[in-house]
TIVOBA-126039 format. One record per residue (C-alpha): z negated, x, y; residue number from 1. Coordinates in Angstrom, 1 decimal, decimal comma. Layout:
BEGIN
up	east	north	pafi
Z	X	Y	NUM
...
//
This chain:
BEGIN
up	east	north	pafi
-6,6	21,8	22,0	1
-9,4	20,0	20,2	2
-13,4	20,4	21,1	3
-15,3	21,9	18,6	4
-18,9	22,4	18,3	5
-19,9	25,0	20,7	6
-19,8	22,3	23,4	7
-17,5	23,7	26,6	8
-15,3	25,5	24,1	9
-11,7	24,7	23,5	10
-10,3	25,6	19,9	11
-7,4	24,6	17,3	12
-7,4	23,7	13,9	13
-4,4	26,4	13,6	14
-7,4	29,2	14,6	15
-9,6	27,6	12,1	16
-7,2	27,6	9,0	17
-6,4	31,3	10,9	18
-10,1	32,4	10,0	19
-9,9	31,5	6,5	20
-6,9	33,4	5,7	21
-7,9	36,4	7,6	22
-11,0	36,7	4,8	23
-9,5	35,4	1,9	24
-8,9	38,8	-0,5	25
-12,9	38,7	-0,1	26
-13,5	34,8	-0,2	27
-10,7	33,3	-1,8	28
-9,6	29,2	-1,7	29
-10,8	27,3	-4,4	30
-9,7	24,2	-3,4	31
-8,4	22,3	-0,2	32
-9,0	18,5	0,6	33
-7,2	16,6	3,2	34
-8,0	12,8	4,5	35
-5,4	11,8	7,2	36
-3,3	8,8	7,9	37
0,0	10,6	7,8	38
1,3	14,3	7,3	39
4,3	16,3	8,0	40
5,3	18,1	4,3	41
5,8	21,3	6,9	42
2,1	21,6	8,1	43
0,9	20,7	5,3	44
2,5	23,7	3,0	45
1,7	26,0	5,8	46
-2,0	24,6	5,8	47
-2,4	25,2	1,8	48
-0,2	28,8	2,1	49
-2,6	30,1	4,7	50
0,5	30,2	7,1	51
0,3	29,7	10,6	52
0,8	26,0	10,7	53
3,9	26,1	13,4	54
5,4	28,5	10,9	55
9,4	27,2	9,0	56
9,1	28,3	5,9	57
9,9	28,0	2,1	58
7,2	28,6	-0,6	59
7,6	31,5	-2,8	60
6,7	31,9	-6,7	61
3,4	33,3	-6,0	62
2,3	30,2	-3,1	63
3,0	27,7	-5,8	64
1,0	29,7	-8,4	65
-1,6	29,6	-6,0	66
-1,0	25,5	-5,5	67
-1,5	25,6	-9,4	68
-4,3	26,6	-9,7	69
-6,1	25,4	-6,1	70
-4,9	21,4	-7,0	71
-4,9	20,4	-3,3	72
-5,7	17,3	-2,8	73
-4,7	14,9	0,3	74
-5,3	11,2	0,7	75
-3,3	9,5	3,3	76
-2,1	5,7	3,3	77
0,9	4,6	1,5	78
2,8	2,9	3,8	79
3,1	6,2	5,6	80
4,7	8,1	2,3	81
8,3	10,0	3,1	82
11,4	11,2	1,3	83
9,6	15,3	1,3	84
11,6	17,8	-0,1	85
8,9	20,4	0,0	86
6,3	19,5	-1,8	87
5,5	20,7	-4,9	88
3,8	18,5	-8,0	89
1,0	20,9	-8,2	90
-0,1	19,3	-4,9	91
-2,3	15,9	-5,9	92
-1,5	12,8	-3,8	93
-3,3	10,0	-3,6	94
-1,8	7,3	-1,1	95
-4,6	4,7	-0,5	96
-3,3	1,3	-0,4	97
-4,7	-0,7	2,7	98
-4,7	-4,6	3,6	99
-2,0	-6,1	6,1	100
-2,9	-5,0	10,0	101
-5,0	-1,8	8,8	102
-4,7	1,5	7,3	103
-6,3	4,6	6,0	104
-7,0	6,1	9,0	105
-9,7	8,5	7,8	106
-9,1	12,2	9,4	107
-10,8	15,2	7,3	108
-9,8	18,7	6,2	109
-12,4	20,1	3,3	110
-11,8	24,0	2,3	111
-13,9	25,6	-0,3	112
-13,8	29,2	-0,8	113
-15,8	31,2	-3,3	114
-18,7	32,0	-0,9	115
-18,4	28,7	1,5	116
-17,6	25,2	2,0	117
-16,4	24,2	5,5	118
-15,5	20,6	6,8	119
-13,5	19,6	10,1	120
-13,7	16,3	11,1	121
-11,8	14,5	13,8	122
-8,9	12,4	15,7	123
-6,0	14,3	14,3	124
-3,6	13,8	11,5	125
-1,7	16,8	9,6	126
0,9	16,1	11,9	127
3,2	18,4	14,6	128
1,7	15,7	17,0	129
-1,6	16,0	16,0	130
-1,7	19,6	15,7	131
0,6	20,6	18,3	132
0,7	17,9	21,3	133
-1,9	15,4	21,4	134
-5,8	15,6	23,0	135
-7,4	15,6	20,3	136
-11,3	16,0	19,2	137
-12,9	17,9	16,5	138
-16,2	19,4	15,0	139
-16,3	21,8	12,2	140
-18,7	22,8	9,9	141
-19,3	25,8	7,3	142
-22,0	26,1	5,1	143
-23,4	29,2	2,4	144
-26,0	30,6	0,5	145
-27,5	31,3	3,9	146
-26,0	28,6	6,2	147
-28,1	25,4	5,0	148
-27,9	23,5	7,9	149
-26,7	19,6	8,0	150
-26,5	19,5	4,4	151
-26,8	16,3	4,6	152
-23,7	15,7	6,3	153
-21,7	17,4	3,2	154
-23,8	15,4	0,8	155
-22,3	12,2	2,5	156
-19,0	13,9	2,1	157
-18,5	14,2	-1,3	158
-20,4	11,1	-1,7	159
-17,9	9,5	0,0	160
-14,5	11,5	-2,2	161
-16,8	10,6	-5,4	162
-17,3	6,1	-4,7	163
-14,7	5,7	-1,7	164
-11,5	6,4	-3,6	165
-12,4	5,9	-6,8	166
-10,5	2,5	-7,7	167
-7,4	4,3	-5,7	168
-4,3	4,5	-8,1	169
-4,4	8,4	-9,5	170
-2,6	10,0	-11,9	171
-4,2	10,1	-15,4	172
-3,7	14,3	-15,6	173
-5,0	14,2	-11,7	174
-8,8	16,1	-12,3	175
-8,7	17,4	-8,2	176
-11,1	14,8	-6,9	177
-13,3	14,5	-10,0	178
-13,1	18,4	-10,0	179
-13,5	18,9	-6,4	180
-16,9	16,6	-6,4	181
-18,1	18,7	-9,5	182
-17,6	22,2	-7,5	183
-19,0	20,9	-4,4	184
-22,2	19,0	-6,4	185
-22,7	22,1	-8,0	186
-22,8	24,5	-4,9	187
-25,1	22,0	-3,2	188
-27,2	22,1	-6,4	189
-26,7	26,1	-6,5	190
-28,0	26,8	-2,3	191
-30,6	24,4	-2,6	192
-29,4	21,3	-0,5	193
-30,5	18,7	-2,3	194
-32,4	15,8	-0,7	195
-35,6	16,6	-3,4	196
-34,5	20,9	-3,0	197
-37,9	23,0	-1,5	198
-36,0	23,7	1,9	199
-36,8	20,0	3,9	200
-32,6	19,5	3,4	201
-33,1	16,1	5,1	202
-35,2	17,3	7,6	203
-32,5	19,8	8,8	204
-29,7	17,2	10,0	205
-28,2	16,9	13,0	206
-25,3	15,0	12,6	207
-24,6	11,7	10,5	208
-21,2	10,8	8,4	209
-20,3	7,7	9,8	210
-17,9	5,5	8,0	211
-16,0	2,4	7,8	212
-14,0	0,3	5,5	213
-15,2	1,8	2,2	214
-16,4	-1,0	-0,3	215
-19,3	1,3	-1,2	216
-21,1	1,5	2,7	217
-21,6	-1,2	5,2	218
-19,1	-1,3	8,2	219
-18,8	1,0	11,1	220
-20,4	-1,4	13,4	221
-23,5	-1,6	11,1	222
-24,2	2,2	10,6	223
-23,4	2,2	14,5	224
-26,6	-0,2	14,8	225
-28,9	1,0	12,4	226
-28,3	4,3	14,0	227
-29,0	2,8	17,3	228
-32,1	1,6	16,3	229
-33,6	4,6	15,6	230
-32,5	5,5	19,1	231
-34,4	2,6	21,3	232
-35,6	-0,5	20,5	233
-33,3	-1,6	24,0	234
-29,8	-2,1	24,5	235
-27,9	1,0	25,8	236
-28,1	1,4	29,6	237
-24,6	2,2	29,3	238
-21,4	3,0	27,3	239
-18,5	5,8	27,3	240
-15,9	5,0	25,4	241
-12,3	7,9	24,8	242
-9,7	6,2	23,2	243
-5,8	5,7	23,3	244
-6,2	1,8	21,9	245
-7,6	-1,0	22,3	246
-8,1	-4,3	20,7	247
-4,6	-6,7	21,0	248
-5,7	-9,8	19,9	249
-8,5	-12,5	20,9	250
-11,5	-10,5	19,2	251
-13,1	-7,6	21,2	252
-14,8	-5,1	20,0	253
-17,4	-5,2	22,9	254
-18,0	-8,5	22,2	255
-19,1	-7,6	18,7	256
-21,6	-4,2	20,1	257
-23,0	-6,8	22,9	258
-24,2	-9,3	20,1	259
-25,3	-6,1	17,5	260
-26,9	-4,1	20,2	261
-27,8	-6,2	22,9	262
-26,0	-6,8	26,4	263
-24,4	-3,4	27,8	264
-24,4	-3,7	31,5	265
-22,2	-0,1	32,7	266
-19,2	0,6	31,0	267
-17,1	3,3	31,5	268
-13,5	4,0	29,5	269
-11,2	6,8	29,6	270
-7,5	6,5	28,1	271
-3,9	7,4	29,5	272
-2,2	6,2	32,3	273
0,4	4,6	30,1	274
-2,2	2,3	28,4	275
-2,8	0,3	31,7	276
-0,7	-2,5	30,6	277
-2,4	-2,4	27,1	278
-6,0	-3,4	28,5	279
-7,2	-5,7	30,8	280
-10,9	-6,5	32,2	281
-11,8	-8,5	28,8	282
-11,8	-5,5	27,1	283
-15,6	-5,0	29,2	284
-16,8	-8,1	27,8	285
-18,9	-10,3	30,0	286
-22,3	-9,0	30,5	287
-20,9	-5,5	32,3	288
-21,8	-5,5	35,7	289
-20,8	-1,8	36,3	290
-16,9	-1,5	35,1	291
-15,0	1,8	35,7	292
-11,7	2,7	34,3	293
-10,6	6,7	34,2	294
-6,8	7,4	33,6	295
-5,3	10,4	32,2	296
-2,1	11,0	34,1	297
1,1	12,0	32,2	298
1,1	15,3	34,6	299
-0,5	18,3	33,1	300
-3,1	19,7	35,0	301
-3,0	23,7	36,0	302
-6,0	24,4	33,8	303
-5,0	22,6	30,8	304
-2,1	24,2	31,6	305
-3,9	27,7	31,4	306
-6,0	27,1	28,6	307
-2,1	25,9	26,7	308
-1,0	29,4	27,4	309
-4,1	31,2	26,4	310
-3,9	29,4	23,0	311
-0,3	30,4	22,7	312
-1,0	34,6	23,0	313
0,0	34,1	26,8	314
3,6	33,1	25,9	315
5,6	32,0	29,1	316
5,0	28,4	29,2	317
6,5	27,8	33,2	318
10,0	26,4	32,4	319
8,2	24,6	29,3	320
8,2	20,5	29,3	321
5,3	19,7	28,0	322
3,8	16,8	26,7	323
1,4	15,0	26,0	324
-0,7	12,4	24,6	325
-4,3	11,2	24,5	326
-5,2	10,6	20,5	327
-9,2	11,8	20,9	328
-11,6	9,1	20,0	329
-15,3	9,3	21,1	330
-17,7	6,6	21,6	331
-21,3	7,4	23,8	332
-24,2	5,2	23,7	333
-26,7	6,5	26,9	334
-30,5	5,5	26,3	335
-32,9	4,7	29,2	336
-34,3	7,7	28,7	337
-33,3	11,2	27,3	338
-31,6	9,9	23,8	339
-28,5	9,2	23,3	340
-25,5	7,9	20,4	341
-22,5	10,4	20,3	342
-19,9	9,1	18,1	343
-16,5	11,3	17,3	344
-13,7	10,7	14,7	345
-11,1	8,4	13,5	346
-12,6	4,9	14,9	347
-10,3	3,9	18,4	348
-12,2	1,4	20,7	349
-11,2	-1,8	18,4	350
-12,9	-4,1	16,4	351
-10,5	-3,3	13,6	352
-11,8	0,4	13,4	353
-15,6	-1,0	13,7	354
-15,6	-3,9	11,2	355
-14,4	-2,4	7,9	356
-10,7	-3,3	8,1	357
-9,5	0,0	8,4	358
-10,6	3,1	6,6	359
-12,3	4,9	9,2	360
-14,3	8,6	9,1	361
-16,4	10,2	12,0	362
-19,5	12,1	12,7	363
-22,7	10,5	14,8	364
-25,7	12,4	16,3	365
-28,1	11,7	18,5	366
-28,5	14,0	21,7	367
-31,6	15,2	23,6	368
-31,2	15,2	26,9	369
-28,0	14,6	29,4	370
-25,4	13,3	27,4	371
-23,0	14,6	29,9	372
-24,0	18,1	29,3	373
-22,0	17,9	26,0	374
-19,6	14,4	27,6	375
-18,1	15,4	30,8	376
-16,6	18,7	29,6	377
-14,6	17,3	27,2	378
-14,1	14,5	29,2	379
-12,9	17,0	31,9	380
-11,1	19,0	29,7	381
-8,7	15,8	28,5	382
-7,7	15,6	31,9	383
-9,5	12,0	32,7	384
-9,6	12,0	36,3	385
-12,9	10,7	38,4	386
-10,8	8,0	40,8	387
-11,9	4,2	39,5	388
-8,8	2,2	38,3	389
-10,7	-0,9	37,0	390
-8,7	-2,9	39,6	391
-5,4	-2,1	38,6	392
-6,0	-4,5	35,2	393
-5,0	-8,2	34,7	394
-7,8	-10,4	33,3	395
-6,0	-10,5	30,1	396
-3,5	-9,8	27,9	397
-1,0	-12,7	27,9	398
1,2	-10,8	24,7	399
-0,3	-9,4	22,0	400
1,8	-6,3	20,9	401
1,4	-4,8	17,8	402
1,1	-0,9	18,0	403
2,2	0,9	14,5	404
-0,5	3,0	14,6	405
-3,0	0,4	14,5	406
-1,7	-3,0	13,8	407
1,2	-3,5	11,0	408
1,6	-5,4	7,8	409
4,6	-4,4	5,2	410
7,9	-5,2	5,8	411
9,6	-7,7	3,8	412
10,5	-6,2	0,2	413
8,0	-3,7	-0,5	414
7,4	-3,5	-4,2	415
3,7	-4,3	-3,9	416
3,4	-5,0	-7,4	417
3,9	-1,3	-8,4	418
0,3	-0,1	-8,7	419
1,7	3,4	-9,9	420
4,6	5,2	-11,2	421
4,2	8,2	-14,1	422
6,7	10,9	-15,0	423
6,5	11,7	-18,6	424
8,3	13,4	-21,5	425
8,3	13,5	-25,1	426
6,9	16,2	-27,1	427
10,1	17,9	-27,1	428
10,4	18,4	-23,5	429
14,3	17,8	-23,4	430
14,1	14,6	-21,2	431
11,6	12,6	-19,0	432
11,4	9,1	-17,9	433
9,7	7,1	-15,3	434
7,1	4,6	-16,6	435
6,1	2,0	-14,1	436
2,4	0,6	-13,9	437
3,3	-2,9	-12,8	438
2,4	-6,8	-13,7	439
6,3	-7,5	-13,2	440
8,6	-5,7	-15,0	441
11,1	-7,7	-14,2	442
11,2	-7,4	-10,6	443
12,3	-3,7	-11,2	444
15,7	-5,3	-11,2	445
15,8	-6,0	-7,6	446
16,0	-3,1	-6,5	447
18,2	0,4	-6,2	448
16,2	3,2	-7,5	449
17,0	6,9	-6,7	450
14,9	10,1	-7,8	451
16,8	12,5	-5,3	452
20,8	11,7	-6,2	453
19,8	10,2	-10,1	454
19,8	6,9	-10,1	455
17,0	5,2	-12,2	456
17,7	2,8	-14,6	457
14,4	0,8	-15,8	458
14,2	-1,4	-19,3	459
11,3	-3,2	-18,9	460
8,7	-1,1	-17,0	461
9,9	2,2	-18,4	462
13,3	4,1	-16,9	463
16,5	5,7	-18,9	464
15,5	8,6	-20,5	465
16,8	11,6	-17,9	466
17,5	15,4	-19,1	467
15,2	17,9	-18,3	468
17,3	20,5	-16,9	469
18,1	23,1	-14,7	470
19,3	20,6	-12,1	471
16,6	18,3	-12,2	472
13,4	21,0	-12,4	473
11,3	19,4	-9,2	474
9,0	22,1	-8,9	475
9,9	22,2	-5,3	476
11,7	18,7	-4,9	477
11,6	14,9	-4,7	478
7,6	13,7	-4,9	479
8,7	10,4	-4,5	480
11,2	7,6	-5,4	481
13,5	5,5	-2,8	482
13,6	2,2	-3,2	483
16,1	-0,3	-1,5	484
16,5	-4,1	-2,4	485
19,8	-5,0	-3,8	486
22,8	-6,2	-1,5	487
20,4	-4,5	1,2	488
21,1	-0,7	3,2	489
17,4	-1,4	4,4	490
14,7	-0,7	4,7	491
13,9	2,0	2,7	492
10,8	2,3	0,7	493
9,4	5,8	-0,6	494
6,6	5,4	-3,7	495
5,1	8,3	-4,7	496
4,9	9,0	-8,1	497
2,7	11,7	-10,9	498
3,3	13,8	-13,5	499
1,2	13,3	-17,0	500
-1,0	16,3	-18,2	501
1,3	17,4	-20,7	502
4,3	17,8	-18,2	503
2,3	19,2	-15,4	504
1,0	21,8	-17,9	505
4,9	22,9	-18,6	506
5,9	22,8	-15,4	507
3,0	25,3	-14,9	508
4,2	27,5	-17,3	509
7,3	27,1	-16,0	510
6,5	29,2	-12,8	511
5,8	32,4	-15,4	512
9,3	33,8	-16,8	513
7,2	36,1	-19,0	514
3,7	37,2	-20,1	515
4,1	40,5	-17,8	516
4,8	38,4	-14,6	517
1,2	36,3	-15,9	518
-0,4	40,2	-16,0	519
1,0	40,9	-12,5	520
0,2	38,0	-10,7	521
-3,8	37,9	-11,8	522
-3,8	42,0	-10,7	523
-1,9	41,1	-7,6	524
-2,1	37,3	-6,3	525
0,9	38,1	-4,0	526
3,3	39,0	-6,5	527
6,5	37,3	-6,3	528
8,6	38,0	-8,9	529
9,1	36,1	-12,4	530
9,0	32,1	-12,6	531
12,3	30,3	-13,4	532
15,4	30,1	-11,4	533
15,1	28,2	-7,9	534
14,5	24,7	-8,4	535
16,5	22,2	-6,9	536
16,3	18,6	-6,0	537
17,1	16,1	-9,5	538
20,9	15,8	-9,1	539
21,6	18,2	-7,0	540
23,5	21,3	-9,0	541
21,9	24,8	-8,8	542
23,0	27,9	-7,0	543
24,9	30,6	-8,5	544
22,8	33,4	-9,8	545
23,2	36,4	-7,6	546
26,0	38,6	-9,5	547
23,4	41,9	-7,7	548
21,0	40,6	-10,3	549
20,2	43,1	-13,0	550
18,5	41,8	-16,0	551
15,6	43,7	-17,7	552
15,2	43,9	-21,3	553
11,7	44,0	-21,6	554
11,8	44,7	-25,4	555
14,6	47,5	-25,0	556
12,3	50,2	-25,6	557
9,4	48,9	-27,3	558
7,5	52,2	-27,0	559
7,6	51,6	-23,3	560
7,0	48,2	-23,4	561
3,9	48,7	-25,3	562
2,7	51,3	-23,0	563
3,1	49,5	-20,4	564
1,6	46,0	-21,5	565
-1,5	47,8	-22,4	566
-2,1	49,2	-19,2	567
-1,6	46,2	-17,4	568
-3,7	44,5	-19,8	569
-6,7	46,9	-19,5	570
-6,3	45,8	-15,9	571
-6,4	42,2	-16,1	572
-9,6	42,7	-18,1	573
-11,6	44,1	-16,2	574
-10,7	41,0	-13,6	575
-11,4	38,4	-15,7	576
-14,5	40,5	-16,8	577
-15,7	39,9	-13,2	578
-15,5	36,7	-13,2	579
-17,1	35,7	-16,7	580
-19,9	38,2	-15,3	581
-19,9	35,7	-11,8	582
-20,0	32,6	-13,6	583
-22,2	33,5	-16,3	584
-24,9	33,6	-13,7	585
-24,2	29,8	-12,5	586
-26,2	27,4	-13,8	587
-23,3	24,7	-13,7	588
-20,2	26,4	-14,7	589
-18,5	24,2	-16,7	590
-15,9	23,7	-14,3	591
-15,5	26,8	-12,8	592
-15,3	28,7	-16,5	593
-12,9	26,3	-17,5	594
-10,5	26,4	-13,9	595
-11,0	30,3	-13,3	596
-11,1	31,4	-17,1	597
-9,9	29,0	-20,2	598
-6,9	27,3	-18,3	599
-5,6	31,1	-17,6	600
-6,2	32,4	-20,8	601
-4,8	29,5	-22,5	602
-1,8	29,8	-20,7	603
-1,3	33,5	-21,3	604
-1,3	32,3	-24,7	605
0,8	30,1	-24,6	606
3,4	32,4	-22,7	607
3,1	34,3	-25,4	608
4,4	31,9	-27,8	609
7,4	31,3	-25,3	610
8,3	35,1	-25,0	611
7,9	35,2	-29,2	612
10,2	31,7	-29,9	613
12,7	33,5	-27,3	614
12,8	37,0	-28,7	615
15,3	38,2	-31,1	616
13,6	41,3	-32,0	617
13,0	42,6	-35,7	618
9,9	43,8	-35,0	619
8,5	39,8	-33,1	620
5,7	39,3	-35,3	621
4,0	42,7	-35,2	622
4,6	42,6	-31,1	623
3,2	39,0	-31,1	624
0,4	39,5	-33,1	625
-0,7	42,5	-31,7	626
-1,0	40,6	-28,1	627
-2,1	37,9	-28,9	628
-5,1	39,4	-30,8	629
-6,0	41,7	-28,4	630
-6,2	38,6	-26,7	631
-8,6	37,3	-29,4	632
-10,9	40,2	-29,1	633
-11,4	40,2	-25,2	634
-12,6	37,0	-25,4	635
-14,8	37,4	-28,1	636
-16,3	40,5	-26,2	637
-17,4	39,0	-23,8	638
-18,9	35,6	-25,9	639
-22,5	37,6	-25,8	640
-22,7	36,9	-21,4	641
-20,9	33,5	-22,0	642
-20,8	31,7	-25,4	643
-18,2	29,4	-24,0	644
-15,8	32,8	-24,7	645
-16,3	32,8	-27,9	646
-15,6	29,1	-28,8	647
-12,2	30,1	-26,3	648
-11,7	33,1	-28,6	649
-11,7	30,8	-32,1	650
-9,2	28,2	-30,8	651
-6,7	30,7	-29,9	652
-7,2	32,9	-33,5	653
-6,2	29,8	-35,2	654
-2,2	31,0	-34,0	655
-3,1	34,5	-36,1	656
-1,7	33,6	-39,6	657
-1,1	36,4	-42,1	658
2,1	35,7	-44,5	659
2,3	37,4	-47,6	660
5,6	38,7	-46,6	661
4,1	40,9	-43,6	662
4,2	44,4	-43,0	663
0,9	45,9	-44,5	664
-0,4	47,4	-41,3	665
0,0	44,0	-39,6	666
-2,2	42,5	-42,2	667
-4,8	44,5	-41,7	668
-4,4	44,1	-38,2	669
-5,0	40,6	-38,3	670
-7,5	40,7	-41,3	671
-9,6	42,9	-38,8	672
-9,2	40,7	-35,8	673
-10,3	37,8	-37,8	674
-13,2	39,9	-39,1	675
-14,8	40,6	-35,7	676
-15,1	36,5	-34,8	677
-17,3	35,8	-38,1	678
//
């Protein structure tokens, strides 16, 4: 249960994610952005498949057509990266390499839909934990033509995916962040959010992105006090701080808000019973005169437990043993008067969330009147009980424990001198090879590579050449490659790797068996069939093909075939008719013409050049002509609404050669579909 915006309500990110996929026939997904310190490969596909995100399940031909052409995007930290089997290439990773003793620990889910953008930001990773267990905190946040508000706030956003990630190792075919700032620029641009728009944009925000730990913006800690200042020109009266950790070394975080803001004298801090032994009375600095502590007890309370079972559809939850854990973060500042500094996100009570070590990511506003009216219910609601336990603490912490969520540092052997790994193949597509982005080749050497069960072999910085077969087609398999030090059984390092443009384009069309499953998937986005065989993980050998199987040969009756391509081609036009018509009327649509339109098109075509190397047929060319130039001549119908079609139209023509050998009716065919582009 996470608090979301309508203070005193109780909701989950599952019901969230729930709303989008109950709409999205009418308001599709365009794309999907998600900033986390760690993720489960389940949730996650469930998340991008519009499945309920407790849901087991394997994605189908259709879900990873819809990956395609979505390019989610997460960003998590490396150190965090695990041997998934599920996820498919389609999906863009970037892990973001932190500094010993911190971490990305950014939290953010971004969806865009045709008609809206919405944001969610919070405590909780893409985790079962997070989703499932913990206490966690949350706002969200939709925006549209007609829903303007904070649009400052989604500015800072993409402000922050278009300078905070930017030096990040990417893949060189990656275009999800570069195009997911270019979609979100131009809807921002499109409803009149802009800072110099005619609506007052700035003069509509409520809430601030606060950030830390990004090279671009000052730290936490400073945003914290410039925000302050425009609260009072006096230290806050006193401070509420939520959060399951706190600092472990000799520097204190309230040491550092006492000298930026001035001496707090009340502090109050809420956190689980179990974290008694992790703080101690130093953790309220020296100028508080007014200390309280509030535990969370490890007993679940009869209303959480209500509210548990509401959530769940009233499932029986009696004989259930439930637990769990306190991973909200939320930092008050109370005025003297009726202002006050609300801080949720990412940040825990620590100095190393507040001074820039860590990537952190959270939202600040200032409220109007009792800051308990929108605290103490969610305070409440976390189960923090009233009872004062300051004197249960020690007066300091004699052993510094390092907790793995906040303080770690690699283990001995990691191959920090990778920057990034590339999968790429030649023209020819018959093999691929890994190529390693790295200052010391050499050091490849000590170390036992594996891409699922083949082991990889590196000369130099590149890897043994490795066939490209049915047994090693990863739409569905390894993302990443294991790496153990020689004469070692651990640990176990897992460094994600990317495809280049080229290959990530063929794997694409890999996911079509034919032009006719292209036709049925862009009428009907749910359609299964077609694609290759079932991809396995590299090594591993593929399953036998089920002997109930009956194969269709398409061209067996080329009457019918006809027939039938032309009807589901006269369908297909009028959809991408639609959607020239939409975009024509953008005024930035370079991006969405070329994601929604060209890449499409150009891949029809180029399906079309697999079904005609593949075909035995006596009558190929006329078939393949005829196709691909009714091809032609859409697009050039529709160049008059968008010139860009035309331009599209020309490039694929130049495929339409006439021999002097061919039949005379098929010259003229192509003599008159060259005649209509001049």
């Amino acid at each position: 249960m996470s608090q979301s915006r309508s203070y005193g309500q109780f909701d989950s990110l599952q019901s969230i994610f729930a709303d989008v996929a109950a709409v999205d026939k009418k308001d599709p997904i365009e794309r999907i952005v998600v900033l986390t310190y760690e993720f489960d490969d389940q949730q996650l596909i469930n998340l991008i498949a519009g499945r309920r995100l407790d849901d087991e399940f394997d994605l189908r031909k259709n879900q990873l057509r819809f990956i395609a052409a979505c390019q989610p995007l997460v960003i998590y930290d490396s150190r965090k990266t695990r041997e998934s089997n599920k996820l498919p290439h389609f999906l863009d990773l970037v892990p973001v390499r932190a500094n010993a003793y911190s971490c990305h620990h950014s939290k953010a889910y971004l969806i865009v839909t045709a008609n809206t953008v919405r944001l969610v930001l919070g405590s909780f990773n893409l985790t079962q934990s997070g989703l499932f267990s913990n206490r966690e905190v949350f706002m969200d946040f939709m925006w549209s033509v007609d829903e303007r508000e904070n649009a400052g706030l989604l500015r800072s956003f993409v402000d922050l995916l278009r300078n905070g990630y930017r030096d990040q190792p990417r893949a060189a075919a990656s275009s999800a962040l570069d195009s997911t700032v270019s979609l979100l620029e131009g809807r921002i641009q499109k409803w009149k959010m802009s800072v110099d728009g005619d609506d007052n944009a700035a003069s509509m925000d409520t809430y601030v992105l606060l950030t830390s730990g990004y090279e671009h913006r000052e730290s936490g800690l400073k945003q914290l006090t410039r925000l302050w200042q425009t609260v009072s020109d006096r230290p806050p009266r006193k401070l509420i701080a939520v959060s399951p950790f706190f600092d472990r070394g000799s520097s204190f975080l309230v040491d550092a808000l006492n000298e930026q803001l001035g001496p707090i004298p009340e502090i109050h801090l809420h956190t689980d019973a179990d974290n008694v032994l992790c703080l101690s009375k130093r953790h309220y600095g020296r100028c508080a005169s007014t200390r309280r502590l509030h535990l969370i007890p490890n007993e679940i309370s009869d209303e959480e437990l209500m509210r548990i079972q509401v959530a769940n559809d009233g499932a029986a939850i009696e004989n259930l043993s439930i637990k769990r854990k306190l991973h909200a973060k939320i930092l008050v500042l109370c005025g003297e008067g009726q202002r006050h500094l609300i801080y949720i996100g990412s940040a825990n009570f620590t100095a190393k969330a507040w001074n820039g070590d860590n990537h952190e990511l959270g939202l600040a506003w200032v409220q109007q009147g009792s800051a308990d009216a929108v605290v103490a219910p969610v305070i409440r609601a976390l189960g923090s009980m009233d009872a004062c336990e300051y004197e249960q603490l020690q007066e300091g912490i004699e052993q510094v424990e390092i907790e793995a969520d906040v303080l770690y540092e690699d283990l001995a052997g990691y191959p920090d001198f990778i920057r990034a790994i590339e999968l790429r193949s030649p023209d020819d597509m018959e093999t691929v090879s890994f190529h390693f982005s790295c200052d010391q080749p050499d050091r490849l050497r000590d170390y036992e590579i594996y891409w699922g069960d083949v082991a990889i072999d590196p000369a130099g910085a590149v890897s043994q050449p490795i066939p490209w077969n049915e047994s090693a087609i990863p739409l569905l398999g390894k993302r990443n490659l294991r790496f153990v030090q020689r004469g070692f059984v651990e640990p176990v390092f897992y460094l994600p790797f990317h495809y280049t443009a080229e290959l990530l384009a063929y794997s694409e069309l890999k996911l079509f068996a034919a032009p006719e499953d292209w036709l049925l998937y862009y009428l009907r986005p749910q359609y299964e069939g077609g694609g290759e065989a079932a991809e396995h993980i590299p090594g591993e050998q593929p399953e036998p093909e089920d002997a109930s199987d009956v194969s269709v040969d398409r061209e067996g009756n080329l009457v019918i075939a006809m027939q039938r391509y032309l009807s589901l081609f006269a369908q297909v036009e009028r959809v991408f008719e639609e959607r020239v018509s939409t975009i024509a009327k953008c005024p930035d649509r370079a991006e969405q013409w070329a994601r929604q339109v060209e890449k499409p098109l150009v891949q029809y075509a180029q399906l079309l050049d697999k079904e005609y190397e593949a075909s035995a047929s006596a009558l190929r060319d006329q078939v393949y002509s005829f196709k691909l130039g009714e091809l032609v001549l859409f697009c050039h119908s529709l160049g008059i609404e968008l010139p860009a079609m035309s331009d599209l139209a020309r490039r694929l023509a130049a495929a339409l050669t006439c021999q002097r050998t061919d039949a005379n009716v098929l010259r003229i065919y192509l003599e008159f579909c060259r005649s209509e582009l001049e």
